[in-house]
C-alpha positions as CSV (number, residue, x, y, z in Angstrom):
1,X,317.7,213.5,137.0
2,X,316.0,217.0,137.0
3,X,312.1,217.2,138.2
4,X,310.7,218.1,134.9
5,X,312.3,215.4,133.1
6,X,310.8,212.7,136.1
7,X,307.5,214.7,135.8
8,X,307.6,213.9,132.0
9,X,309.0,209.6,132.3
10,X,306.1,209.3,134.9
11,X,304.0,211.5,132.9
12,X,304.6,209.0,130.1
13,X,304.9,205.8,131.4
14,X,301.2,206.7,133.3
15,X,299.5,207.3,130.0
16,X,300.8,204.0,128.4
17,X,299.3,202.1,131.9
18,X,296.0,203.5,131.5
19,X,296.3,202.4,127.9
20,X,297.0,198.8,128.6
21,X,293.5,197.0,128.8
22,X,292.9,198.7,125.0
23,X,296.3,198.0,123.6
24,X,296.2,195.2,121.0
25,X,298.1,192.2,123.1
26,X,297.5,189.2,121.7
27,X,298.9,186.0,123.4
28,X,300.1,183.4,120.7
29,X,298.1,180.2,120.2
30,X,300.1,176.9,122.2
31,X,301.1,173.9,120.7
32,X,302.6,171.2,122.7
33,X,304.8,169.7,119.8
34,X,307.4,170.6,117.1
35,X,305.3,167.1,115.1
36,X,302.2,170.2,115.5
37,X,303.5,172.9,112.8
38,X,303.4,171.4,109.6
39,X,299.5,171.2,110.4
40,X,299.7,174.8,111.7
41,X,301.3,176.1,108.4
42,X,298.9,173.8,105.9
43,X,295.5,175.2,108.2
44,X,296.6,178.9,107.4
45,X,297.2,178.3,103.4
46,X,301.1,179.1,103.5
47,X,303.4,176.9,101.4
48,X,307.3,177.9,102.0
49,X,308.3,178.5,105.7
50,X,311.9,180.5,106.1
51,X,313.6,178.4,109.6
52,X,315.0,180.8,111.7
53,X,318.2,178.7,113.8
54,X,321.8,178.9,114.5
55,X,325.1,177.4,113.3
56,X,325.2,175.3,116.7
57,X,321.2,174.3,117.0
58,X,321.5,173.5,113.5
59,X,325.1,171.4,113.6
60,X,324.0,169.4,116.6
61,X,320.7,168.5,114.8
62,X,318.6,170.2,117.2
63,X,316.6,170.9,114.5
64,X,316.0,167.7,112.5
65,X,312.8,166.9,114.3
66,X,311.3,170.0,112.4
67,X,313.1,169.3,109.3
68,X,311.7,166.0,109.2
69,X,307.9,167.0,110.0
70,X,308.0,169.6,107.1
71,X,309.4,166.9,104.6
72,X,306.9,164.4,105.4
73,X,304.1,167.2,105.3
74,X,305.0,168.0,101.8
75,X,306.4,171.1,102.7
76,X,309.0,172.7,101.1
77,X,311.4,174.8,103.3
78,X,314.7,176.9,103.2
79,X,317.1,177.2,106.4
80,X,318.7,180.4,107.5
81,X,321.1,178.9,110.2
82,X,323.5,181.9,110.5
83,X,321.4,183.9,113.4
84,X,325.0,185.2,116.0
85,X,324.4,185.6,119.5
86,X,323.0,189.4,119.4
87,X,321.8,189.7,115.8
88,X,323.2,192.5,113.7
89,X,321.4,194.1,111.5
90,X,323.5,192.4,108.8
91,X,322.3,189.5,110.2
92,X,319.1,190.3,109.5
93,X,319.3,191.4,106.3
94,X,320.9,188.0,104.6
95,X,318.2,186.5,105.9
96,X,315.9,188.3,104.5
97,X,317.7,187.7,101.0
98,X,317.4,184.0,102.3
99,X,313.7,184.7,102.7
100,X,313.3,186.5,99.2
101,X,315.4,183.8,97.5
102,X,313.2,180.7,98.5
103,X,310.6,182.4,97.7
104,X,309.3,181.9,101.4
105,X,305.8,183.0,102.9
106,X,306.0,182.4,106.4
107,X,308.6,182.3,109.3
108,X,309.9,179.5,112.0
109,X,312.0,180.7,114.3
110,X,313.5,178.4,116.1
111,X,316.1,178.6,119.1
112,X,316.7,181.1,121.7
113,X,316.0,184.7,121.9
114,X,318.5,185.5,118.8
115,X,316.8,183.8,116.3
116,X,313.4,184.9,117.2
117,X,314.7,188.9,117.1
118,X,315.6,188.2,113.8
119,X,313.0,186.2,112.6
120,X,310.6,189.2,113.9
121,X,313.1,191.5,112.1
122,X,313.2,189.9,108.8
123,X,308.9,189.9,109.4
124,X,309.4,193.8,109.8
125,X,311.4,194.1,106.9
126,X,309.5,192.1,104.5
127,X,306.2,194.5,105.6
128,X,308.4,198.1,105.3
129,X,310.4,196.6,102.4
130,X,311.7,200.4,102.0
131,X,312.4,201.0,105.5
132,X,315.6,200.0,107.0
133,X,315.8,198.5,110.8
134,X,316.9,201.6,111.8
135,X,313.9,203.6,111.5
136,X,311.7,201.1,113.2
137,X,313.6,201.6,116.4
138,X,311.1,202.3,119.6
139,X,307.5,201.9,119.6
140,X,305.3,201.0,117.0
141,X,307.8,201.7,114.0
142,X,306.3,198.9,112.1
143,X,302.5,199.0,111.7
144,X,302.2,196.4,108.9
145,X,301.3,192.8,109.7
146,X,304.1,190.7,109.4
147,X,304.6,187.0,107.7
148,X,303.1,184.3,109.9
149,X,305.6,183.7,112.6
150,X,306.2,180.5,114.7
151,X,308.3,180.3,117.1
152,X,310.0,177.8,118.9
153,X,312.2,178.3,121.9
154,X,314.7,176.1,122.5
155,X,316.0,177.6,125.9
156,X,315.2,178.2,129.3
157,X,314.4,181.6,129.4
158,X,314.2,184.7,126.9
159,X,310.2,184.5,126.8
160,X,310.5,185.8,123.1
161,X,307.8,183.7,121.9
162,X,305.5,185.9,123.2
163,X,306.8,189.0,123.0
164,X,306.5,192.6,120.7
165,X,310.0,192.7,121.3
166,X,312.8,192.5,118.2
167,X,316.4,193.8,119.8
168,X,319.1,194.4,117.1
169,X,322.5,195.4,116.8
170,X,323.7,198.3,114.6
171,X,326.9,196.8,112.8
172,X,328.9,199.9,112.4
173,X,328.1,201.5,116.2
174,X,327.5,198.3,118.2
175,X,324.1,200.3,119.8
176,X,321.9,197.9,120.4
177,X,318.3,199.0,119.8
178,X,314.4,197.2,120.6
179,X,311.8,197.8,118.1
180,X,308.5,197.2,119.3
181,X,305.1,196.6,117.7
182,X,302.3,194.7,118.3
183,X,302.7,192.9,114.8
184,X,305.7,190.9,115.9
185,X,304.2,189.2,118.8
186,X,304.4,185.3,117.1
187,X,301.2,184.0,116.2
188,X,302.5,180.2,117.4
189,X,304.2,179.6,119.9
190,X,305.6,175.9,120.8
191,X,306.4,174.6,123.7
192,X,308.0,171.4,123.2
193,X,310.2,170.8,125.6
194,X,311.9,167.8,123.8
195,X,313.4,171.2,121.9
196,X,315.3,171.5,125.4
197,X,317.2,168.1,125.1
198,X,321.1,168.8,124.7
199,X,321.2,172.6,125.8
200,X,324.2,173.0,127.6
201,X,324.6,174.2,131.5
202,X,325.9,177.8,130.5
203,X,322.9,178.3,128.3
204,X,320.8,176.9,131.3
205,X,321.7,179.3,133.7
206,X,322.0,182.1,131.8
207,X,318.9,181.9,129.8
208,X,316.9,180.9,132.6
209,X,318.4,183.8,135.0
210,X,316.8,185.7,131.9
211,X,313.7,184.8,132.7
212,X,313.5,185.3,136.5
213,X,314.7,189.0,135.5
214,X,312.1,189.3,132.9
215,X,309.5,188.4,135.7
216,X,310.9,190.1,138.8
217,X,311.6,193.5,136.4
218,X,308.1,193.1,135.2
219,X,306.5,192.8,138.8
220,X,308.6,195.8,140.5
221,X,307.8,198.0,138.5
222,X,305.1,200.7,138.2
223,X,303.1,199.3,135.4
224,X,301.2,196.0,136.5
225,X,298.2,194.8,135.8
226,X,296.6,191.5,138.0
227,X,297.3,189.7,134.3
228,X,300.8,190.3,134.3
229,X,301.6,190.1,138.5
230,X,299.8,186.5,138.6
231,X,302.1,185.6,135.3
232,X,305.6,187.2,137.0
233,X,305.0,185.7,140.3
234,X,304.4,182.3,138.8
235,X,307.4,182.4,137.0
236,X,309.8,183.6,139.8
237,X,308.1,180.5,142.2
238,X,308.9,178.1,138.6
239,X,312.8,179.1,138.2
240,X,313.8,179.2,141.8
241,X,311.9,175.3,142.0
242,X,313.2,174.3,139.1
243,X,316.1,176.7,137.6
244,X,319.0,174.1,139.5
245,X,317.3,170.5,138.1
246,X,317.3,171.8,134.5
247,X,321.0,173.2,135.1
248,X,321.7,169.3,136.2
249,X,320.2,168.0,133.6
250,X,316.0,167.4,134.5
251,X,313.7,167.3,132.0
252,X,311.2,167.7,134.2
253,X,312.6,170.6,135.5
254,X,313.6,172.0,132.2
255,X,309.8,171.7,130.6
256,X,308.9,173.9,134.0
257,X,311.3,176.4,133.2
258,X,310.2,176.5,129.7
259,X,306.8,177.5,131.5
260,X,308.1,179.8,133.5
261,X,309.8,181.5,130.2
262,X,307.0,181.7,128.8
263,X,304.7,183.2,131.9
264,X,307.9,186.0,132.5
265,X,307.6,186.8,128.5
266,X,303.7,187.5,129.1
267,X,304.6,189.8,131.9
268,X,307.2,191.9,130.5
269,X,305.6,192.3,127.4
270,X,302.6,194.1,128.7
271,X,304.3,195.5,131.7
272,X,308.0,196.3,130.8
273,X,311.2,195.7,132.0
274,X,314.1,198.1,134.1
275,X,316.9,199.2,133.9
276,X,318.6,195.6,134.4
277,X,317.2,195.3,130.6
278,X,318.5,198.8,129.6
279,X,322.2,198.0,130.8
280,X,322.6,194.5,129.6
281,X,321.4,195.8,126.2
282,X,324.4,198.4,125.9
283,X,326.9,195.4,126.8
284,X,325.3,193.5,124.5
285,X,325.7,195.4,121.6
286,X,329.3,197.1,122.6
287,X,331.4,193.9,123.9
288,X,328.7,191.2,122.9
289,X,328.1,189.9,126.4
290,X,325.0,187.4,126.2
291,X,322.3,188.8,126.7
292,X,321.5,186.6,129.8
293,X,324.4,186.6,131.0
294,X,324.7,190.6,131.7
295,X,320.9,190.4,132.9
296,X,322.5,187.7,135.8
297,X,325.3,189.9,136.7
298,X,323.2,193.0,136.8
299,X,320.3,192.0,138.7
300,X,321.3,191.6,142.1
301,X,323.4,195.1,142.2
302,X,320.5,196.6,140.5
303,X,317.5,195.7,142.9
304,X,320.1,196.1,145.9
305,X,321.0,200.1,144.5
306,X,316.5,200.3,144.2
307,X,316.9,200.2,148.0
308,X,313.5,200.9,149.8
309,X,311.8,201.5,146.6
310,X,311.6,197.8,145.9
311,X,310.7,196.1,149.7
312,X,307.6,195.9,149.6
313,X,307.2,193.9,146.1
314,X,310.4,191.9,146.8
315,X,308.8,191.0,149.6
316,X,305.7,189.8,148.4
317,X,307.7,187.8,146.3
318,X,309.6,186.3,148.8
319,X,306.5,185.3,151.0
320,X,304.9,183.9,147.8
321,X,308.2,181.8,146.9
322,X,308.2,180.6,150.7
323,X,311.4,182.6,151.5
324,X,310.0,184.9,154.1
325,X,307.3,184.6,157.1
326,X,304.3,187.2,157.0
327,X,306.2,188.5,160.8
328,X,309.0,189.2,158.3
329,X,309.3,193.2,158.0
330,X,309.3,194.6,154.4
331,X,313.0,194.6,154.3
332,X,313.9,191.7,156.1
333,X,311.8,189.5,154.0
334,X,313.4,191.4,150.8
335,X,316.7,191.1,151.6
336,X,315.9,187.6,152.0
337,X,315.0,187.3,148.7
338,X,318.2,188.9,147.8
339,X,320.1,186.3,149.4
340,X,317.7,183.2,147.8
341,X,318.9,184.8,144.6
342,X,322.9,185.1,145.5
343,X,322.3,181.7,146.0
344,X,320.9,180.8,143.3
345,X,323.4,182.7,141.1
346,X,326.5,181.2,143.4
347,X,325.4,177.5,142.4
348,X,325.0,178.3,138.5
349,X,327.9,179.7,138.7
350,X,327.5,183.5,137.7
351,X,330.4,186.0,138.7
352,X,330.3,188.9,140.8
353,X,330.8,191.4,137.6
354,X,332.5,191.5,134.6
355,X,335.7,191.8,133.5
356,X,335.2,193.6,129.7
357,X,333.8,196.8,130.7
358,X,336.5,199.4,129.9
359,X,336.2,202.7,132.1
360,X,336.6,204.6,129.0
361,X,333.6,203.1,127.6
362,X,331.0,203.8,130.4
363,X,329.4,207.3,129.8
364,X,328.8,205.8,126.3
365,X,327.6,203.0,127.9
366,X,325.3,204.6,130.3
367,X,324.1,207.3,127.7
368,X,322.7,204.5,125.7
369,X,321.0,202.4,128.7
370,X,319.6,205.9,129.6
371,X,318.1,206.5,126.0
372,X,316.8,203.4,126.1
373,X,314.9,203.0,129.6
374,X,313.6,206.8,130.0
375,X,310.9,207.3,129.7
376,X,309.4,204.2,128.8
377,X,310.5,201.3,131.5
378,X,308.0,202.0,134.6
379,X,310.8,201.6,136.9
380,X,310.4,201.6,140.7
381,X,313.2,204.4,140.9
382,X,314.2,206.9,138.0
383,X,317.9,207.4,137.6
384,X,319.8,209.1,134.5
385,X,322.9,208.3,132.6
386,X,325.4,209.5,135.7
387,X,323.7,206.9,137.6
388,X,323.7,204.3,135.6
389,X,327.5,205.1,135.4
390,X,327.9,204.0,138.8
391,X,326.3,200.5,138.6
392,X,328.2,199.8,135.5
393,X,331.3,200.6,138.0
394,X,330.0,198.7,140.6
395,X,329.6,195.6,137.7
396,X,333.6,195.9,137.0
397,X,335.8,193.2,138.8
């Protein structure tokens, strides 16, 4: 990367720092129970809620509980239950017809990170009726209040509740794009971690992997706040206590990580991700790799290629999780938080890379991580597409 163009990402990731305490975040209100909504929706006048879900959340009955609590409300409701893993803009779009159709006036989203991004998408669409998804890529696209959003995770890790975050999936191109806007951050978030019961191991791991790289990204980088350091070191602490008893099965363990989700979301919002993000997104949308997934496999190689850049916060982070000893140098106790997270990765059972990248595919690859990352992510290290090449070839096996 050339010195003018670093001048100009530091340039602009500095302004949007000093910005920060004026920005309009707004954390959503908490309730503790899925039984809670129907109240939430009768307080703020709305009559029809569009549920947000998925063909497995909704076949397994994951969402009954919610179902039922409308019904006995008096609540009339209409189910979109076709959200994909990495929502398309297609996706999007029938359920906004679903929206239209039931002549809804509110959203529940309800799952992981998939249905939220859509339910967040169809909010965007429904306030820019005449503008397609496309043109509301990047930052503050939107700029119309959306319907009233709930949302209610149902995994371990994405941290979308909380969020200003929507990511989408061009149909035709398989890009993968964010839009962000402060009117997409969910008004409600619940965290009942009763929501939790049934998920799977793979959507454990991989989900809650998600959220240790939304918090570690979030704290290495070069746009923190006390806020959103407190938040990202609270939630690495959460998933490396807790991250292997959900995996087994803990509910305990899985209403901390649900915590932890939710503190890593708070972080990232205000303070970004890194390039981990800006990679998995392009696998995302050109092979479909789960979003979690690719975030697992990347973020080892990618805080190892940071180097020295990264020490001195990994090690922070390793002192505060109880890895490292204050005697510890800078790089010893990082590189012991390296191996604390091979660890952790060996037991959930992540691989070493993947096995669908095609080395035809990676310049368009890395050209759209690049786009995506610079100049906005504050990463600890600025590297362009050619670089980025070489971690997606370090990622093949």
């Amino acid at each position: 990367m050339n010195i003018f163009y670093k001048a100009y990402c530091r340039i602009f990731q500095g302004v949007f720092r000093l910005a920060l305490p004026v920005l309009p975040y707004k954390d959503p209100k908490i309730l503790p129970r899925i039984a809670d909504i129907p109240g939430e929706v009768k307080a703020r006048g709305l009559k029809r809620p569009l549920v947000v879900t998925d063909t497995d959340l909704y076949g397994v009955g994951a969402v009954a509980p919610l179902m039922a609590a409308l019904v006995n409300a008096g609540i009339e409701y209409t189910v979109f239950k076709d959200v994909v893993f990495n929502p398309t803009v297609s996706t999007v779009e029938s359920a906004l017809a679903a929206y239209k159709a039931g002549g809804c006036d509110c959203l529940i989203a309800f799952g992981g990170g998939s249905p939220m991004d859509t339910a967040k998408a169809v909010g965007a669409r429904v306030a820019k009726p005449k503008k397609p998804l496309s043109k509301m890529k990047g930052i503050l696209k939107v700029g119309k209040k959306i319907p009233y959003l709930i949302a209610v995770p149902t995994t371990c890790g994405t941290g979308s509740e909380t969020t200003l975050a929507a990511v989408i999936v061009d149909d035709e191109t398989r890009h993968k794009y964010a839009i962000n806007d402060f009117p997409l951050i969910p008004k409600v978030a619940v965290l009942d971690a009763t929501a939790l019961d049934g998920l799977p191991q793979k959507l454990v791991a991989y989900t809650g992997l998600d959220a240790l790289t939304h918090a570690v990204e979030a704290y290495i980088g070069r746009s923190t706040t006390k806020m959103t350091r407190a938040d990202a070191t609270s939630a690495v602490k959460l998933v490396f206590e807790n991250l292997l008893g959900a995996y087994e099965g803990d509910k305990t363990a899985r209403a901390n990580m649900l915590t932890a989700a939710h503190l890593a979301g708070r972080a990232f919002s205000k303070s970004y991700v890194g390039y981990v993000h800006a990679l998995a997104h392009a696998l995302g949308g050109k092979y479909n790799v789960p979003h979690g997934f690719a975030n697992a496999v990347l973020l080892p190689i990618v805080l190892r290629e940071y180097g020295k850049s990264v020490y001195k916060k990994l090690a922070k982070l390793a002192r505060y999780c109880g890895f490292a000893d204050k005697i510890d140098t800078k790089e010893a106790a990082a590189r012991k938080f390296l191996e604390k997270l091979d660890e952790l990765e060996c037991a959930l059972g992540i691989p070493a890379g993947f096995d669908c990248i095609k080395a035809e595919d990676i310049k368009e690859l890395s050209r759209h991580a690049a786009k995506e990352a610079n100049p906005l992510y504050p990463v600890p290290k600025l590297w362009d597409a050619k670089r980025l090449a070489k971690v997606y070839e370090m990622a093949v096996i």
